[in-house]
FIMARZA-121580 format. One line per 4 residues: number of its first residue (from 0); their letters; for each residue x, y, z of C-alpha. Coordinates in pm, 1 decimal. Example, Ala and Ser with C-alpha at 12.3 -4.5 7.8 and 13.67 -1.06 7.14 Angstrom:
<atoms>
0	as	1230.0 -450.0 780.0; 1367.0 -106.0 714.0
</atoms>
This chain:
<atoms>
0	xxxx	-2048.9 -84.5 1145.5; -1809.2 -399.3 1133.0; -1486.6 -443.4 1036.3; -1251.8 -735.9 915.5
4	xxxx	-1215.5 -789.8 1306.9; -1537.4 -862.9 1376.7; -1578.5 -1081.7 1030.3; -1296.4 -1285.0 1133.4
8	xxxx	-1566.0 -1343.1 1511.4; -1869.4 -1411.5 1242.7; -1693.6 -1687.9 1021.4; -1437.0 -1813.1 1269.4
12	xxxx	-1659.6 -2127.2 1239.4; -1764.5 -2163.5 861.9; -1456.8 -2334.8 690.7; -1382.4 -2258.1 296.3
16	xxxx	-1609.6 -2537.3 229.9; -1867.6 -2384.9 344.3; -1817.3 -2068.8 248.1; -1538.9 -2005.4 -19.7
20	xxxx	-1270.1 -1766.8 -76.2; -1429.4 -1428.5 -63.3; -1382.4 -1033.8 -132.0; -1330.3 -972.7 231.8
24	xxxx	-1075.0 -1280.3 290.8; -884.9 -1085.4 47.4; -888.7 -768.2 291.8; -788.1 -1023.0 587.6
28	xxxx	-496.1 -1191.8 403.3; -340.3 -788.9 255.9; -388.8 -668.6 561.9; -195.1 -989.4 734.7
32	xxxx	93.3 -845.4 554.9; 152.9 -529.5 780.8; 288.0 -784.0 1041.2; 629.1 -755.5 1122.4
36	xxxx	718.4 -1109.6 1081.3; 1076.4 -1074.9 1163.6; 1221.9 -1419.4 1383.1; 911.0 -1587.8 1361.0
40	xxxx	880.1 -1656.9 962.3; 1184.4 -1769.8 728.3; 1237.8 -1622.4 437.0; 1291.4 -1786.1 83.6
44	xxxx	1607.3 -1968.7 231.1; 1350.4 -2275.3 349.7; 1033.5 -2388.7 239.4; 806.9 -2556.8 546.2
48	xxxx	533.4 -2366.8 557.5; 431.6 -2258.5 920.5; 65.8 -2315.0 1060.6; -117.3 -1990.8 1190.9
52	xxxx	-94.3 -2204.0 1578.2; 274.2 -2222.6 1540.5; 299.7 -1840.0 1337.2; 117.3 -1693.0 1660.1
56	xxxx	270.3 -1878.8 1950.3; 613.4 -1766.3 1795.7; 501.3 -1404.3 1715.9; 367.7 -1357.2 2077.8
60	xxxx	667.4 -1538.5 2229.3; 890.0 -1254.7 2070.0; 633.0 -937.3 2146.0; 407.7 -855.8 2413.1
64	xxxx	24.9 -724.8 2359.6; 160.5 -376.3 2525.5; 462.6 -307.5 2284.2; 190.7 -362.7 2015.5
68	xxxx	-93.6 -139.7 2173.7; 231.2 104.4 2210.3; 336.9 105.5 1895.2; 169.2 428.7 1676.9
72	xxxx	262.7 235.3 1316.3; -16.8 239.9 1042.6; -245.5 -68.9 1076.7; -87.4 -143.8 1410.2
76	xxxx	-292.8 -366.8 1516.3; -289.7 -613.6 1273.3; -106.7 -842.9 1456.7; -453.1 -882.1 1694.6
80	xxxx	-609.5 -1061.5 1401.3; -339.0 -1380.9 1449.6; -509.1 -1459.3 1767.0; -866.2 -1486.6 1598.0
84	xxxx	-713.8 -1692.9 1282.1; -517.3 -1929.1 1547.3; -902.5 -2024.7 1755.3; -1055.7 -2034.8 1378.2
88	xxxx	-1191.7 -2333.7 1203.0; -1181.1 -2117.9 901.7; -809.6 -2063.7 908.4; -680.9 -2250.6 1146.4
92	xxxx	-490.4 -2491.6 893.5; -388.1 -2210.5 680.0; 1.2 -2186.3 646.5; 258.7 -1880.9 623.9
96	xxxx	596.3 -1900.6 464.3; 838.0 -1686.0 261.3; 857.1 -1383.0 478.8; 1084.7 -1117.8 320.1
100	xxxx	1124.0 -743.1 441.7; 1366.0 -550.9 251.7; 1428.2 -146.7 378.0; 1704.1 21.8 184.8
104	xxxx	1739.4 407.9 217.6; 1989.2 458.9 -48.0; 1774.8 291.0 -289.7; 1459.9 375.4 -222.7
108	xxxx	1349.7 36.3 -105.4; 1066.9 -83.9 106.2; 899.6 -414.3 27.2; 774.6 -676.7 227.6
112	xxxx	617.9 -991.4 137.2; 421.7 -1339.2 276.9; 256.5 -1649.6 85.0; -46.8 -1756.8 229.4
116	xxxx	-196.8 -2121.0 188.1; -561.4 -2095.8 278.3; -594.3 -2464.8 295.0; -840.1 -2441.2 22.8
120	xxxx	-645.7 -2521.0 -279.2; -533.6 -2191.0 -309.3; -233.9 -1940.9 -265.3; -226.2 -1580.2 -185.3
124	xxxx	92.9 -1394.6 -226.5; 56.7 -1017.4 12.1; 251.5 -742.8 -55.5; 280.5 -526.3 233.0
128	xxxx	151.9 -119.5 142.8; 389.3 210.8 282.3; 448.7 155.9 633.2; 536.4 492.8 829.5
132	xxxx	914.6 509.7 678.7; 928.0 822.6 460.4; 1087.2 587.4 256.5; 797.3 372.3 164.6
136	xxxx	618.1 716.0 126.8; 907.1 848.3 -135.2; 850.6 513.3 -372.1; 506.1 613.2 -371.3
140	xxxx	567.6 914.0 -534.4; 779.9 740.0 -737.0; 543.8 571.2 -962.0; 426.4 921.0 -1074.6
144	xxxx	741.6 912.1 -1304.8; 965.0 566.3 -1292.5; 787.4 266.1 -1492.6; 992.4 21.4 -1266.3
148	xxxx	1114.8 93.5 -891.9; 1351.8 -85.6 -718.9; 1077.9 -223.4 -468.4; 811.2 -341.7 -817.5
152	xxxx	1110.7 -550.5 -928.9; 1208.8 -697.7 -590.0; 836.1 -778.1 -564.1; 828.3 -943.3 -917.7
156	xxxx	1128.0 -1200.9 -839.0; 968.8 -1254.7 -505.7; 691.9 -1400.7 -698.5; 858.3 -1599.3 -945.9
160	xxxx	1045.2 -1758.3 -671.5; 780.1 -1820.9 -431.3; 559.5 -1997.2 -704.9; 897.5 -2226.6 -754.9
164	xxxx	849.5 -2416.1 -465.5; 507.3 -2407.4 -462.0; 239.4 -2724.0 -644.1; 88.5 -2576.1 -984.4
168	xxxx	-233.5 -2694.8 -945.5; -278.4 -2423.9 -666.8; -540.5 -2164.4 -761.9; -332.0 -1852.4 -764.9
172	xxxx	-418.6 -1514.1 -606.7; -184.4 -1180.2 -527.8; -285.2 -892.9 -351.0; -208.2 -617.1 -138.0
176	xxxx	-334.9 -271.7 50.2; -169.1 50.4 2.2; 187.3 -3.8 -185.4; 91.9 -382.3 -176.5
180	xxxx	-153.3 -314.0 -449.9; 41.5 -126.3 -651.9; 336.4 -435.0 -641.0; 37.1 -723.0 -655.0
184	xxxx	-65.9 -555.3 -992.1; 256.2 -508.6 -1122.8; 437.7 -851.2 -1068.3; 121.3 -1011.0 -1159.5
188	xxxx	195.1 -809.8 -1508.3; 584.3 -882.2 -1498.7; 627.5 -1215.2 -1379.4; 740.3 -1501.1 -1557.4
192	xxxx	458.3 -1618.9 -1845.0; 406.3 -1969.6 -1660.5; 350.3 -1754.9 -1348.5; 108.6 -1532.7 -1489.6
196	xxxx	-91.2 -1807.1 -1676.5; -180.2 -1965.3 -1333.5; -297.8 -1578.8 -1158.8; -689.3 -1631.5 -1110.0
200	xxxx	-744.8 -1243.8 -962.6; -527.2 -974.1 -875.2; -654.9 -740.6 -545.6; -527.7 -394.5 -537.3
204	xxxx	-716.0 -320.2 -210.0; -623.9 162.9 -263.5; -320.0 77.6 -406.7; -201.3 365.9 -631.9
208	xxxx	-140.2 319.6 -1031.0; 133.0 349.1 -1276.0; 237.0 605.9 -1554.9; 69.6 540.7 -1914.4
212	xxxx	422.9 390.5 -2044.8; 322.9 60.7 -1796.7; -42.5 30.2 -1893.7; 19.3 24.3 -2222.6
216	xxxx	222.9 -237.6 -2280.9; 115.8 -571.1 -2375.8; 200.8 -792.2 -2002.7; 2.8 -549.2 -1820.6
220	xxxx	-297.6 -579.6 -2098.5; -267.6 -933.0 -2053.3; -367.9 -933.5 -1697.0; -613.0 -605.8 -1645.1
224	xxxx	-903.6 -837.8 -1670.2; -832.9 -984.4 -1336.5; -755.5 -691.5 -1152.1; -992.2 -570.8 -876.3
228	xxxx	-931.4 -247.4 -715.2; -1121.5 -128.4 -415.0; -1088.7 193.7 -313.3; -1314.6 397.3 19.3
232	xxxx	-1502.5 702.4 -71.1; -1219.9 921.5 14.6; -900.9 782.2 -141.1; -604.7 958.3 -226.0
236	xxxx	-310.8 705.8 -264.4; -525.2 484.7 -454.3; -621.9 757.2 -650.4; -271.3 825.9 -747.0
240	xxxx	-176.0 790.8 -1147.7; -409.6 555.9 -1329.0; -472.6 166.5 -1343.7; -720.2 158.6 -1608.9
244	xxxx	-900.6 -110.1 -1356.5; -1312.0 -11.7 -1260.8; -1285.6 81.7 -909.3; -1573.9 -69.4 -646.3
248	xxxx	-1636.1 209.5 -346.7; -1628.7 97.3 -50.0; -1785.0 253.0 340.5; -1542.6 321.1 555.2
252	xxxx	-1624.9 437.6 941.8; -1365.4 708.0 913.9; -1347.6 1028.6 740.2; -1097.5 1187.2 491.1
256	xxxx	-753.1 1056.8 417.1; -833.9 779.0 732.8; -1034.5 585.4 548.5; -704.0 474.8 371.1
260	xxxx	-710.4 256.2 681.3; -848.5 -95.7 590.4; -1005.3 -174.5 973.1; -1199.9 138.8 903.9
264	xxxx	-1362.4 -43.2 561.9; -1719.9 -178.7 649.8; -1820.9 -563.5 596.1; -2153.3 -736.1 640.1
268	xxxx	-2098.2 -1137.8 660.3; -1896.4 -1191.2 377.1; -1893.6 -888.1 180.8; -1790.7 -554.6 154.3
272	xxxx	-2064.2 -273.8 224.9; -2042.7 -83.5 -82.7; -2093.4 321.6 -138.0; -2239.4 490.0 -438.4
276	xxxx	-1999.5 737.3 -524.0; -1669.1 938.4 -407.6; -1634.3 1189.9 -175.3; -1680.4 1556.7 -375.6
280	xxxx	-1334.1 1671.5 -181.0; -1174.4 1305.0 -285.7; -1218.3 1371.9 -640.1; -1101.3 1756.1 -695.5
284	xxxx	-791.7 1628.5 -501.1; -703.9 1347.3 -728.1; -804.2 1558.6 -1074.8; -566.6 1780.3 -919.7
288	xxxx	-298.0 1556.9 -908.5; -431.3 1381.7 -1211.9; -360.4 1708.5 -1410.2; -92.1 1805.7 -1224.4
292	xxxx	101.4 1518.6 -1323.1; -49.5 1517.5 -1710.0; 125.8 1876.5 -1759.2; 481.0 1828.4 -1577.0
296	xxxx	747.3 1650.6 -1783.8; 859.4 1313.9 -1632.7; 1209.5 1504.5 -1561.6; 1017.1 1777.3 -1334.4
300	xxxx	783.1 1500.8 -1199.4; 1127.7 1362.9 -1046.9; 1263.9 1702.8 -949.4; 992.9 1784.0 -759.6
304	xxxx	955.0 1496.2 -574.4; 1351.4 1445.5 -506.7; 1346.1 1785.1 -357.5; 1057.8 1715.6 -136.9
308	xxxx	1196.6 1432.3 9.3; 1533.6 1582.3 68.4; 1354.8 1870.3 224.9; 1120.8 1615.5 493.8
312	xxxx	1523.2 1470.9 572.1; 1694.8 1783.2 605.2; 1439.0 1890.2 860.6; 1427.4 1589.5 1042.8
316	xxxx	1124.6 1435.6 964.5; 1197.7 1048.5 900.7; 843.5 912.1 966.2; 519.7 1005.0 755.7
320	xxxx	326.0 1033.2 1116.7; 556.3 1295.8 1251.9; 432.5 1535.4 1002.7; 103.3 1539.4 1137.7
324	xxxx	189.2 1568.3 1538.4; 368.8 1908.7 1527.0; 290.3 2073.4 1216.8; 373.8 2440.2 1310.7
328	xxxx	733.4 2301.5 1406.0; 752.7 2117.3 1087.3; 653.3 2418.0 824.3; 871.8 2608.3 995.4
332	xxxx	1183.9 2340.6 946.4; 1077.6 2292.4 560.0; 1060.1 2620.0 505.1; 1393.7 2687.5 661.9
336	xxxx	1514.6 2360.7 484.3; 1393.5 2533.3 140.3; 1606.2 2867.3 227.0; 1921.0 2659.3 255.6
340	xxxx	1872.9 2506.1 -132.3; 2076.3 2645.2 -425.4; 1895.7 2938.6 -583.0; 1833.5 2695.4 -875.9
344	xxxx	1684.4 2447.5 -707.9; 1498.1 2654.0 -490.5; 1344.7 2854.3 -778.1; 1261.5 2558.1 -975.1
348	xxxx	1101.9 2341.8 -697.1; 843.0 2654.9 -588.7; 790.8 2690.5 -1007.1; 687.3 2327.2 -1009.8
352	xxxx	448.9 2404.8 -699.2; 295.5 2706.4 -836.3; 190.5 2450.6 -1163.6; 68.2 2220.8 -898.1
356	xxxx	-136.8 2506.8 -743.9; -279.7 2601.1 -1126.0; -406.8 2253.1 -1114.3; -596.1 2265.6 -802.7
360	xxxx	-875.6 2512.4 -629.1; -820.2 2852.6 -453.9; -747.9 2630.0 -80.9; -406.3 2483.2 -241.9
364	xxxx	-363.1 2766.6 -428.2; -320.7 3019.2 -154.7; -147.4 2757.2 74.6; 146.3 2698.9 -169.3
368	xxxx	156.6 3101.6 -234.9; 205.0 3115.1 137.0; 495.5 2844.3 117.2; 643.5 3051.7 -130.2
372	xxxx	577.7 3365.6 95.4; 800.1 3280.4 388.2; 1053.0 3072.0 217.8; 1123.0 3452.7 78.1
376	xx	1050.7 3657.6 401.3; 1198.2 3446.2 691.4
</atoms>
């Protein structure tokens, strides 16, 4: 089936008069985000806004179509989609500026950012999701007990200041995929009241939730009307803690946790292709978590996760996509990692996993027993 790629070949000719703003120019423009736009877009110090022509001569100028294909980065090839938008009639007057990219390991900060003018009388602020940094991946977790991380309020006063030097007749719409959802819903609940008056929709394209504490307060109330969440049959990040937003299914060509992957989601003309219902294995995983997280105190929610994290550094792991290419090598190194804790810590992280196992069916039950196992016989 087709992808965003081949919509952008299908309406590279039908301009937003035409055709306006749709569901799937939403998946384009949070998906435009993954692009490392380092050198070729400035930041909040200047306000010109760049054309796409002038955004992809630069960005090609500084990279080479090899380093890209090379390059084994979630959504890697995102940067191929600059190429359709530049020979576009559809885009080719829409304008980039306000490129931010902020990685701090002793924080916990990843967030990255872009402001998209359409052309059309609109604005579209991206938030970039988790790239393959386990430190992307450890703010994910995050939300499961913080109501603010560092990264949701970087990405709230990138919005305020963005709209600044923006007009305010400007039909207003934020967004992301992954992460990027999670922030576009947030700021959009956060900002500044002027700025939140003039949000039209909010996309969180499997962006994960937020702890009760944040969807019960009045701001995010305010603004759960507008919210549109798609998720693929088999989500799990999008699926983590709750949003209170009705979720619309989407077909993806891949299977299990790859659907994640928004050039896998299906799209006929300009629409998504929509699925009935969830995957059977997609929703025990997420009631899983669901009650997993429901029965652990925040305190032990943070434990847990802390301990985790520090366990993926102490064995060397620093990317999310070197877990998956040797995973015998990389039990073996947690496990080890695990031995090396404090007996308290120790003993209290493999508690905390045996009430995660409780939650879940026999599979995770036996795999964290067996965890547990050789962390006590090797």
């Amino acid at each position: 089936m087709a992808n965003i790629m081949d919509y952008l070949d299908w309406r590279a000719d039908v301009p937003f008069s035409l055709d306006p703003y749709n569901e799937v120019d939403n998946l384009v423009f949070s998906t435009l985000a993954y692009i490392d736009f380092d050198g070729v877009v400035p930041g909040l110090e200047k306000d010109r806004p760049m054309s796409i022509h002038e955004v992809c001569g630069r960005y090609w100028r500084k990279h080479t179509k090899t380093e890209i294909k090379d390059r084994k980065a979630f959504v890697s090839d995102a940067p191929f989609m600059l190429e359709k938008m530049d020979g576009s009639a559809r885009y080719r007057h829409m304008k980039l500026l306000h490129y931010i990219n902020s990685v701090n390991e002793d924080i916990t900060l990843q967030v990255s950012a872009i402001t998209i003018l359409p052309g059309d009388g609109s604005v579209y602020v991206a938030y970039r999701g988790t790239d393959d940094t386990l430190i992307g991946w450890k703010e994910d977790f995050q939300f499961a007990y913080k109501d603010m991380t560092v990264g949701q309020k970087v990405a709230v006063d990138y919005l305020d200041r963005t709209l600044n030097c923006l007009p305010e007749n400007l039909k207003l719409y934020v967004g992301g995929h992954s992460k990027g959802g999670n922030f576009a819903v947030f700021v959009a609940a956060f900002c500044r009241s002027a700025v939140r008056e003039r949000i039209d929709k909010v996309y969180s394209n499997d962006g994960p939730g937020f702890v009760p504490e944040v969807i019960k307060t009045r701001e995010y109330q305010q603004i759960k009307s507008k919210i549109i969440k798609y998720t693929p049959e088999f989500t799990f990040i999008g699926g983590l803690m709750a949003d209170d937003a009705e979720p619309v299914i989407v077909k993806s060509d891949s299977t299990g946790a790859y659907q994640h992957d928004p050039f896998s989601w299906q799209v006929l003309r300009n629409h998504m292709v929509l699925a009935d219902s969830y995957d059977s294995q997609s929703v025990l995983l997420n009631e899983t978590i669901g009650r997993w997280v429901s029965n652990e105190s925040p305190e032990k929610r943070k434990l847990f996760i802390n301990i985790l994290f520090d366990l993926f550094k102490e064995a060397g792991v620093t990317k999310a996509s070197e877990l998956g290419r040797n995973k015998i090598k990389t039990s073996i190194a947690m496990v080890n990692a695990l031995r090396k804790l404090p007996a308290d810590d120790r003993a209290t992280f493999l508690s905390i996993l045996k009430d995660l196992a409780k939650s879940g069916g026999s599979a995770l039950r036996d795999s964290i027993l067996d965890v547990e196992k050789k962390t006590i016989t090797w």
